[in-house]
C-alpha positions as a Python dict, from the first residue, in 0.01 Angstrom:
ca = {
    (1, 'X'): (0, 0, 0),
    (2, 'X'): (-41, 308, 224),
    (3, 'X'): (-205, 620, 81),
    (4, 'X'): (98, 809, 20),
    (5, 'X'): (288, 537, -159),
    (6, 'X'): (-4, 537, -400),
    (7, 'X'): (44, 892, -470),
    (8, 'X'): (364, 874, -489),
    (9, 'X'): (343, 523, -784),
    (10, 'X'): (97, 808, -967),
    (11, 'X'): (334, 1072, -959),
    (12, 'X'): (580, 776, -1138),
    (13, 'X'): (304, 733, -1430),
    (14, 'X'): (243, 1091, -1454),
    (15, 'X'): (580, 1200, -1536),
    (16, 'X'): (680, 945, -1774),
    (17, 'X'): (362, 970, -1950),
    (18, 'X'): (430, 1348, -1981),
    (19, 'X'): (799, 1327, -2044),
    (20, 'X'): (689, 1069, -2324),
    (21, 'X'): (461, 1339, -2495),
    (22, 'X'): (721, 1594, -2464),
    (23, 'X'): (965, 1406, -2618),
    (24, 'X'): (800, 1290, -2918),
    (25, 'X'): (676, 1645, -2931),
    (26, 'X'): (1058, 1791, -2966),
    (27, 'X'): (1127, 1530, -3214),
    (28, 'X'): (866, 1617, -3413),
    (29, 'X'): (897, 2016, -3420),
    (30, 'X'): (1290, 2078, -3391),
    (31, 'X'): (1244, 2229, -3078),
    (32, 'X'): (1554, 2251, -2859),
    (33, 'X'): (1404, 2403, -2538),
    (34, 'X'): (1074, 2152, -2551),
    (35, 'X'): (1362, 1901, -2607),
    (36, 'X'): (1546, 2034, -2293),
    (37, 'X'): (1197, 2022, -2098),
    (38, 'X'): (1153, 1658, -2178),
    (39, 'X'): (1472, 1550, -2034),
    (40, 'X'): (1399, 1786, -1738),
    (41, 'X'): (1078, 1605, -1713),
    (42, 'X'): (1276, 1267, -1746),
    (43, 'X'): (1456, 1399, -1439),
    (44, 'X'): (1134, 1402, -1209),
    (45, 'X'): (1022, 1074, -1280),
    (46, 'X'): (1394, 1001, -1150),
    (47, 'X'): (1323, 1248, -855),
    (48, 'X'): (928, 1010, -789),
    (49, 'X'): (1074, 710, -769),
    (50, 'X'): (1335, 847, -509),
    (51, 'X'): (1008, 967, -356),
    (52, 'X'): (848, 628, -397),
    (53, 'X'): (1126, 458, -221),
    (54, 'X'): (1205, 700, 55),
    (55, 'X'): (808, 603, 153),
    (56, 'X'): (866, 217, 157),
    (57, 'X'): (1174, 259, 333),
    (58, 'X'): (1079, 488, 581),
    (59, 'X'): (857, 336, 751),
    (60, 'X'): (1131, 22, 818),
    (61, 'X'): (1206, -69, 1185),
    (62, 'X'): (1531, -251, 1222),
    (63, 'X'): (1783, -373, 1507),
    (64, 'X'): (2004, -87, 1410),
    (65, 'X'): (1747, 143, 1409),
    (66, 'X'): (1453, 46, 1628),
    (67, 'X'): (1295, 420, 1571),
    (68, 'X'): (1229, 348, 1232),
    (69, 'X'): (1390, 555, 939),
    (70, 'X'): (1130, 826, 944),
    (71, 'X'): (1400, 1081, 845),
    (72, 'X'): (1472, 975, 507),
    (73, 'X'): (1149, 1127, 409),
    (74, 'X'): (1315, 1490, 520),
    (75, 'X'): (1653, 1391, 353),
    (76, 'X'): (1509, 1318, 67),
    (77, 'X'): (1288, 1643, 52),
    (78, 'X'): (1608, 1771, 91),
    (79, 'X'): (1759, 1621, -212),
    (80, 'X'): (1432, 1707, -392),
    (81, 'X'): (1494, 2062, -289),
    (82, 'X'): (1835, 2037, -490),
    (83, 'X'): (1665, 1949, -781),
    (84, 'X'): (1442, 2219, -765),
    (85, 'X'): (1744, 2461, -766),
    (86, 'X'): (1923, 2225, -1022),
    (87, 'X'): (1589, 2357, -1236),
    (88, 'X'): (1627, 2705, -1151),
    (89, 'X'): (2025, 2670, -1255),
    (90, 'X'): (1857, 2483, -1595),
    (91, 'X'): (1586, 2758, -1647),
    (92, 'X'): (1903, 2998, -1715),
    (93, 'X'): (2100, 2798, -1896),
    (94, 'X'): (1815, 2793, -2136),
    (95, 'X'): (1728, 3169, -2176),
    (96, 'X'): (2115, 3212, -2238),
    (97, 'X'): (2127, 2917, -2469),
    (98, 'X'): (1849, 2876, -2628),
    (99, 'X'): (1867, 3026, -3028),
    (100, 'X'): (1582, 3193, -3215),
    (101, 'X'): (1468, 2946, -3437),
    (102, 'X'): (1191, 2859, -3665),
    (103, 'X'): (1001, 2535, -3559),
    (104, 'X'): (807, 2246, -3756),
    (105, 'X'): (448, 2197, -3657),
    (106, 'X'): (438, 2478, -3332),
    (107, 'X'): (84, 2414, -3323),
    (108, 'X'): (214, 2074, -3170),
    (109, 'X'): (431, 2174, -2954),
    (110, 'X'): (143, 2428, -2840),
    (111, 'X'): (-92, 2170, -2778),
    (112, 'X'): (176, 1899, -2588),
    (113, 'X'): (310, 2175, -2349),
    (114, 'X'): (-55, 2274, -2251),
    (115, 'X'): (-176, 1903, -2192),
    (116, 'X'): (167, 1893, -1970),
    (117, 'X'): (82, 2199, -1796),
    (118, 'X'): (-251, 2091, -1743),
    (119, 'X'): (-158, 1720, -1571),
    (120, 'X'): (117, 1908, -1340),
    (121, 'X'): (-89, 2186, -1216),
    (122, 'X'): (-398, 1901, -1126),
    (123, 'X'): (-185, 1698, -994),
    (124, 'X'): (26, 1908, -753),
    (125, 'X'): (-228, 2049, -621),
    (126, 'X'): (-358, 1744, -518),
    (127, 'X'): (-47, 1590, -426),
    (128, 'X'): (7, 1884, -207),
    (129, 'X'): (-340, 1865, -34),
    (130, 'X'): (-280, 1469, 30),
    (131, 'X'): (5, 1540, 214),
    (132, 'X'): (-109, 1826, 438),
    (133, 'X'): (-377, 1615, 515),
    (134, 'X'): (-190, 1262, 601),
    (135, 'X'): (120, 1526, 744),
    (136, 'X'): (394, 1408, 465),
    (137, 'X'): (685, 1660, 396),
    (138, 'X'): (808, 1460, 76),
    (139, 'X'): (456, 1466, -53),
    (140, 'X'): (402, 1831, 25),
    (141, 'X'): (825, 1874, -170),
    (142, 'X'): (717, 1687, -423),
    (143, 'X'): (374, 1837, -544),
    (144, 'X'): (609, 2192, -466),
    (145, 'X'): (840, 2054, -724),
    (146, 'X'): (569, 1947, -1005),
    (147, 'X'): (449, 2339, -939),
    (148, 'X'): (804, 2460, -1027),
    (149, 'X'): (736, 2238, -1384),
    (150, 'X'): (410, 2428, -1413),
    (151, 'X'): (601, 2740, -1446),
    (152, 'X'): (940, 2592, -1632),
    (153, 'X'): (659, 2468, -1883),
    (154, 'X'): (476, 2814, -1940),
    (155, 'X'): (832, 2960, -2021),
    (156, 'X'): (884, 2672, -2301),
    (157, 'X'): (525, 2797, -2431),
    (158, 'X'): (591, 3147, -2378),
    (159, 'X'): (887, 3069, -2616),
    (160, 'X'): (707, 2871, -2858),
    (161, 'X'): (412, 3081, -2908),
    (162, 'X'): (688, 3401, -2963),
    (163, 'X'): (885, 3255, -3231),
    (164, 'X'): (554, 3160, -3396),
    (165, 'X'): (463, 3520, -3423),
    (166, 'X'): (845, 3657, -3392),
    (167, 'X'): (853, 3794, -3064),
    (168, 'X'): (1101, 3644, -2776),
    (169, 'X'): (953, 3753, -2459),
    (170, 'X'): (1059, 3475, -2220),
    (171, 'X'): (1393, 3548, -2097),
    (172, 'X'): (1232, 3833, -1877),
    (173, 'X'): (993, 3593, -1734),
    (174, 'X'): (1243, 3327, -1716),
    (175, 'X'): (1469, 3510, -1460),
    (176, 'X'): (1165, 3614, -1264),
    (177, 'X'): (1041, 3270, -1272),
    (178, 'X'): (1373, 3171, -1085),
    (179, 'X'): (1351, 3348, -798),
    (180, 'X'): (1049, 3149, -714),
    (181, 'X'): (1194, 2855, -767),
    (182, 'X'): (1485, 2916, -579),
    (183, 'X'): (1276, 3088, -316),
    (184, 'X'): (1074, 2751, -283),
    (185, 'X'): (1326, 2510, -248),
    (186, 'X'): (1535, 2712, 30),
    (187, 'X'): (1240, 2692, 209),
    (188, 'X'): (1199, 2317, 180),
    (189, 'X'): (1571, 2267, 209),
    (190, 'X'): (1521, 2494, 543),
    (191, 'X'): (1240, 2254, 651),
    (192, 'X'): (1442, 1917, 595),
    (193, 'X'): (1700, 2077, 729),
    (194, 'X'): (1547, 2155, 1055),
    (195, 'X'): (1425, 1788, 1096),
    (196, 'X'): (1729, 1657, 1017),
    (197, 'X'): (1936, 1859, 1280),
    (198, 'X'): (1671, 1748, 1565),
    (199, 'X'): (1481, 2115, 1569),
    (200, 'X'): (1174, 2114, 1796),
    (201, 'X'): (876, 2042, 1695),
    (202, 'X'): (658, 2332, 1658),
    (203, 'X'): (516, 2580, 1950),
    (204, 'X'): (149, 2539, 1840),
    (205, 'X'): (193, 2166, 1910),
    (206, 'X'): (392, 2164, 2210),
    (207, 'X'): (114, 2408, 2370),
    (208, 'X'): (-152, 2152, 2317),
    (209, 'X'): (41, 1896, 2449),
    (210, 'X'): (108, 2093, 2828),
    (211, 'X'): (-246, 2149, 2846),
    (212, 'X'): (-350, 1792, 2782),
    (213, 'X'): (-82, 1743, 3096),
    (214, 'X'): (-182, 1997, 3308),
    (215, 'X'): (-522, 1912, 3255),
    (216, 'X'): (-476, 1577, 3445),
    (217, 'X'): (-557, 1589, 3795),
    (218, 'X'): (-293, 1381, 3937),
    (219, 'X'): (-18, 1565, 3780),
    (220, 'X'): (194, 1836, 3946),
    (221, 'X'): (413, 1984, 3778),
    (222, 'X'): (545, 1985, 3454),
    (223, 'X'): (931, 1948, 3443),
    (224, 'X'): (1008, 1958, 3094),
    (225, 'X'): (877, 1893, 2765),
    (226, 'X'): (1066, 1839, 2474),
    (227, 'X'): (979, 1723, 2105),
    (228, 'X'): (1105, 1659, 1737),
    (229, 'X'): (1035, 1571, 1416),
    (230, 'X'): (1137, 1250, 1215),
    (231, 'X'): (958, 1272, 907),
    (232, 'X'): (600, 1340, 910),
    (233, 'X'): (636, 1194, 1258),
    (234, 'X'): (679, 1346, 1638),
    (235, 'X'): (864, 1225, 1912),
    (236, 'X'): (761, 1389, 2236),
    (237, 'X'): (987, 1357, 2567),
    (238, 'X'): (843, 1441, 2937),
    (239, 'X'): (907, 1453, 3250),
    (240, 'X'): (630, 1533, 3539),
    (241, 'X'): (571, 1532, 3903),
    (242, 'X'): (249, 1298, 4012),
    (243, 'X'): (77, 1264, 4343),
    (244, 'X'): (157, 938, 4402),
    (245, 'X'): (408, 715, 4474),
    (246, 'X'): (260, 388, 4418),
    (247, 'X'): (439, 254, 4080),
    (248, 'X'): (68, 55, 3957),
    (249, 'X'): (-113, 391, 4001),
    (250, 'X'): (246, 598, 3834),
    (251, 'X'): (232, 347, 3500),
    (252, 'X'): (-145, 416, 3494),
    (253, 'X'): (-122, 768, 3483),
    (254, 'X'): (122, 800, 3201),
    (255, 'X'): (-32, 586, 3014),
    (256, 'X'): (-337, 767, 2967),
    (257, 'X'): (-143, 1086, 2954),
    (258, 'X'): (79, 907, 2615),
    (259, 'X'): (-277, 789, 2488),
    (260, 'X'): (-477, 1109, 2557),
    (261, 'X'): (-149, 1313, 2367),
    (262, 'X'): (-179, 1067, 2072),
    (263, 'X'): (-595, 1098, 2051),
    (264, 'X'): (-563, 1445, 2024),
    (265, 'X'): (-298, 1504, 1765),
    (266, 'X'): (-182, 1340, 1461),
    (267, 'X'): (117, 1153, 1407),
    (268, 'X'): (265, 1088, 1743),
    (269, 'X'): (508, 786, 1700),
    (270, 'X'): (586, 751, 2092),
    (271, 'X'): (563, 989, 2425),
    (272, 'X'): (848, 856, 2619),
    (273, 'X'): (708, 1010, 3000),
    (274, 'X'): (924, 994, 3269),
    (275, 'X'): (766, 1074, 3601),
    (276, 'X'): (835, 1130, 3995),
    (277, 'X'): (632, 1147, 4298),
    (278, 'X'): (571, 1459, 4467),
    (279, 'X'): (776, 1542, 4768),
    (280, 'X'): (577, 1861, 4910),
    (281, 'X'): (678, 2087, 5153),
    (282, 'X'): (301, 2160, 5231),
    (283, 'X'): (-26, 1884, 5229),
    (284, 'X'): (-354, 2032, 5227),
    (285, 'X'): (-659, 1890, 5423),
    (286, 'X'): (-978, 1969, 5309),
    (287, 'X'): (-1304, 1847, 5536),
    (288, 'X'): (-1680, 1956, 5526),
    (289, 'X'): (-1766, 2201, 5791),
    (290, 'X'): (-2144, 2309, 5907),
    (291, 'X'): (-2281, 2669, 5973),
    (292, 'X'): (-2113, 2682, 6299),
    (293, 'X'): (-1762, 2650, 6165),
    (294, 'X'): (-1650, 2419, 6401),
    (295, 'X'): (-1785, 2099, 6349),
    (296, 'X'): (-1755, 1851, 6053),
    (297, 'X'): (-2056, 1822, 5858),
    (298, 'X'): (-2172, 1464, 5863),
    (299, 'X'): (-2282, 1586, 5493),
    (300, 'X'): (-2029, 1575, 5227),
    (301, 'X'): (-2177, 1723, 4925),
    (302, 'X'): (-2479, 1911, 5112),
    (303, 'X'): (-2212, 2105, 5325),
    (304, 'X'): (-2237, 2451, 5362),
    (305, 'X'): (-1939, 2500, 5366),
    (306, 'X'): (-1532, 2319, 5327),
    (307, 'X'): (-1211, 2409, 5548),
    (308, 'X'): (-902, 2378, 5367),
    (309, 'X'): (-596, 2289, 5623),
    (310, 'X'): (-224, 2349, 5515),
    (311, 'X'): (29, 2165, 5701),
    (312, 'X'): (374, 2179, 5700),
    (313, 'X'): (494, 1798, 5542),
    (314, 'X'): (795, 1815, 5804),
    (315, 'X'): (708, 2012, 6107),
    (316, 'X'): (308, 1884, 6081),
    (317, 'X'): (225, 2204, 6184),
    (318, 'X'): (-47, 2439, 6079),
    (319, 'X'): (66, 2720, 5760),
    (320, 'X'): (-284, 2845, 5673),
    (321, 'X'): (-619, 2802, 5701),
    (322, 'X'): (-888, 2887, 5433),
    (323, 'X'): (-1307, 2835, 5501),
    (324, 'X'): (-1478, 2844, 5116),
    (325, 'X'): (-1839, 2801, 5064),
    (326, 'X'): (-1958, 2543, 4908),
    (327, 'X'): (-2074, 2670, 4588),
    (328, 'X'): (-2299, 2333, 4491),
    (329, 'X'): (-2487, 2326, 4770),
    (330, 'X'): (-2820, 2431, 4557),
    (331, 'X'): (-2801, 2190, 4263),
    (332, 'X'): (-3015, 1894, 4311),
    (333, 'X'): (-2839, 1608, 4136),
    (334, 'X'): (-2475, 1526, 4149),
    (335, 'X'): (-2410, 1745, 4466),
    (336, 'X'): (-2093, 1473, 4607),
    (337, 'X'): (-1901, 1451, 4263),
    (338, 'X'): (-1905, 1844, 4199),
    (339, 'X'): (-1824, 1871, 4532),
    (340, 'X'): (-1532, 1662, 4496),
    (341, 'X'): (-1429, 1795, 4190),
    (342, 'X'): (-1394, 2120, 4357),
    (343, 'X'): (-1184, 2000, 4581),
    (344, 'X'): (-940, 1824, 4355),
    (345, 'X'): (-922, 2165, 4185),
    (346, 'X'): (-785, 2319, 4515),
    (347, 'X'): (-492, 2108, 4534),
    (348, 'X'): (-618, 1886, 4811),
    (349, 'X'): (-413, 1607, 4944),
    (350, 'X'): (-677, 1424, 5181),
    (351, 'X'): (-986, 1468, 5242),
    (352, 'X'): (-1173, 1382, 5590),
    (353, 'X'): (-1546, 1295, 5589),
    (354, 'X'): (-1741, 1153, 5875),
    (355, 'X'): (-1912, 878, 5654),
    (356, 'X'): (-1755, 674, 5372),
    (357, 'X'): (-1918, 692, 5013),
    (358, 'X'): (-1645, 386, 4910),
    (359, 'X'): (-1819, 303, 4532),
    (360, 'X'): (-1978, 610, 4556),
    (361, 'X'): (-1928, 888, 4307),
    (362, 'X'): (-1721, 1094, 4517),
    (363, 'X'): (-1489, 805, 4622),
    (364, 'X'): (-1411, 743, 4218),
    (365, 'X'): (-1322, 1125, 4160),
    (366, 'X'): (-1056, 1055, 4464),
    (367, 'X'): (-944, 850, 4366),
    (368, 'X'): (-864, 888, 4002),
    (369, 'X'): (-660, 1238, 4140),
    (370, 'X'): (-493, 995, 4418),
    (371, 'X'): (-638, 1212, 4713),
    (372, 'X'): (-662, 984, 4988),
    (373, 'X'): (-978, 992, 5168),
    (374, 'X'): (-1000, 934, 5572),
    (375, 'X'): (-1315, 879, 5769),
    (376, 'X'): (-1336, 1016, 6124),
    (377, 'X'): (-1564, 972, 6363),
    (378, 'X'): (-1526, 1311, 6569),
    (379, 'X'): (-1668, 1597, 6560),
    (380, 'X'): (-1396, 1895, 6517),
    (381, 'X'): (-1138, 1963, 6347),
    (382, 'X'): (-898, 2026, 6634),
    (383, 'X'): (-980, 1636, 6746),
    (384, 'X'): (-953, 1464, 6410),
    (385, 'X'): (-616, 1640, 6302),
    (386, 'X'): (-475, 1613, 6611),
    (387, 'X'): (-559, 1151, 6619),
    (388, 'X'): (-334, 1212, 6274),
    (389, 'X'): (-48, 1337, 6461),
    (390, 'X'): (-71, 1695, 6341),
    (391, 'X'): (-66, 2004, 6539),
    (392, 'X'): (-405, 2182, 6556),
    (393, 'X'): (-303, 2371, 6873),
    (394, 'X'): (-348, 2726, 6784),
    (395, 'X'): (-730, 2698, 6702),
    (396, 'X'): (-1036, 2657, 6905),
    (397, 'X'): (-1259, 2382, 6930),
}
């Protein structure tokens, strides 16, 4: 039995147990409103078992519905948001109703209400922290509820301790107590409400989620990026652009996107990813240059310096050139993979180098952002771009 279905069997025994004291309570002192309470009480054990089974049938995958039936935890906090309004509606009924009369054995009464009051305020607070922390809405509706009996329970001692000493002061505090109650369950009926009609899920959430993306080298773009809520569960919907178009290397990629999404946050049911290859209009060539700008370094990570080419994908002609220091060039350890790094931050597409570091640290890098690497054996630029089939023309040996 999951954690929430446990709560949700204690919140059972907690409100017949109290509805039993309240009852014998009312029977014993004459009480009509303490009689009234006991029946409303009667009506939330009703309301935890509906709680109790929405849990066990929630989680229920099934040929009709192979994404499980998630959402009848937000109908039913929607129902449960009824109630609470029902109470509200019930609260009223019994300021207008309820006659001044003298009761046998208040003392009783006294002592039964606060017992009751007791329970429900200990236990909804817990309920309600138990299911901000495992992310349940009809925990979280229901421990809202048992606070709404908290306060529908002071009224009945407010009245009880009045007539004892001939005062009625709770009809003021009744109506007042109302608009909380009815303020709390249009909220949850709002929340259920959303969940139920598909709403997104929230911004916070969704924020996190494009930065886990965009923080993965081999993806390009971010299409779109959709979500929702089914119960205390998210469905997240993408769609990306990857540098690659090799299918193996495509399936790899999203899945450690979905699995990296469903480390980070809580209660991700399934990231459905759909993804494309890249069809660029430019490809950037980065290479190691030495001091005399015009040669390749035969030094990848010790080179002074890196020239970053930008061809045209259809023409294979020359856009831009940019020459950027090398900015590891000092650090004794690791000089090749920061080096690489760097360039897999600028976008590269291929990288030329005049030895190969295959099961090297710098090959790895590569090739986890799919930039292909291509050893050379000249010495320029103009000569190694130009074996590729691209147009280095305008520029000088």
């Amino acid at each position: 039995m999951e954690k929430s279905e446990r709560i949700a069997l204690l919140a059972i025994i907690i409100n017949l147990f109290i509805f039993g004291i309240k009852y014998a309570s009312a029977s014993a002192t004459g009480s009509i409103a303490l009689k009234a309470e006991a029946f409303h009480t009667f009506a939330d054990f009703i309301a935890s078992l509906t709680v109790f089974a929405g849990l066990k049938i929630a989680k229920r995958k099934t040929k009709s519905f192979p994404y499980g039936l998630y959402k009848v935890e937000n109908l039913l906090s929607v129902v449960i948001s009824t109630v609470i309004l029902y109470t509200g509606y019930e609260i009223i009924l019994d300021v207008i109703n309820t006659d001044i009369t003298e009761l046998k054995n208040s003392g009783l009464a006294i002592i039964s209400l606060l017992v009751a009051i007791m329970i429900t305020f200990l236990f909804s607070n817990y309920e309600r922290k138990m299911g901000k922390k495992i992310n349940s809405p009809i925990l979280i509706a229901d421990s809202q509820h048992m606070l709404t009996d908290v306060l529908s329970n002071l009224i009945v001692l407010f009245a009880v301790i009045s007539s004892t000493i001939g005062f009625q002061l709770d009809k003021i505090g009744a109506l007042i107590v109302v608009i909380f109650i009815a303020r709390t369950a249009i909220r949850i009926l709002i929340d259920g409400a959303k969940v139920l009609l598909d709403a997104s899920v929230d911004y916070e959430t969704l924020s996190r989620i494009e930065k886990i993306i965009l923080g993965t080298p081999q993806v390009v773009k971010l299409k779109a990026l959709t979500g929702r809520n089914s119960g205390r569960f998210k469905f997240i919907e993408v769609s990306i652009m990857i540098k690659t178009h090799n299918l193996d290397k495509a399936y790899f990629i999203a899945d450690n996107i979905e699995s990296h999404i469903k480390n980070e946050i809580k209660n991700i049911d399934k990231v459905v990813i759909h993804y494309e290859p890249t069809q660029k209009e430019e490809i950037i060539y980065a290479l190691p240059l030495s001091d005399d700008q015009i040669s390749i370094s035969p030094h990848f990570g010790e080179a002074p310096l890196f020239m970053f080419v930008t061809f045209n994908a259809e023409k294979k002609i020359v856009i831009k050139i940019d020459i950027l220091n090398n900015p590891y060039t000092k650090i004794e350890k690791g000089k090749g993979i920061l080096a690489a790094e760097f360039l897999v931050k600028n976008m590269v597409d291929f990288v030329l180098v005049k030895n190969n570091f295959e099961s090297k640290g710098p090959h790895y890098v590569f090739s986890n952002a799919n930039v292909e690497v291509i050893v050379t054996k000249d010495e320029s630029p103009k000569q190694a771009f130009e074996k590729l089939g691209l147009a280095f023309s305008p520029f000088s040996d």
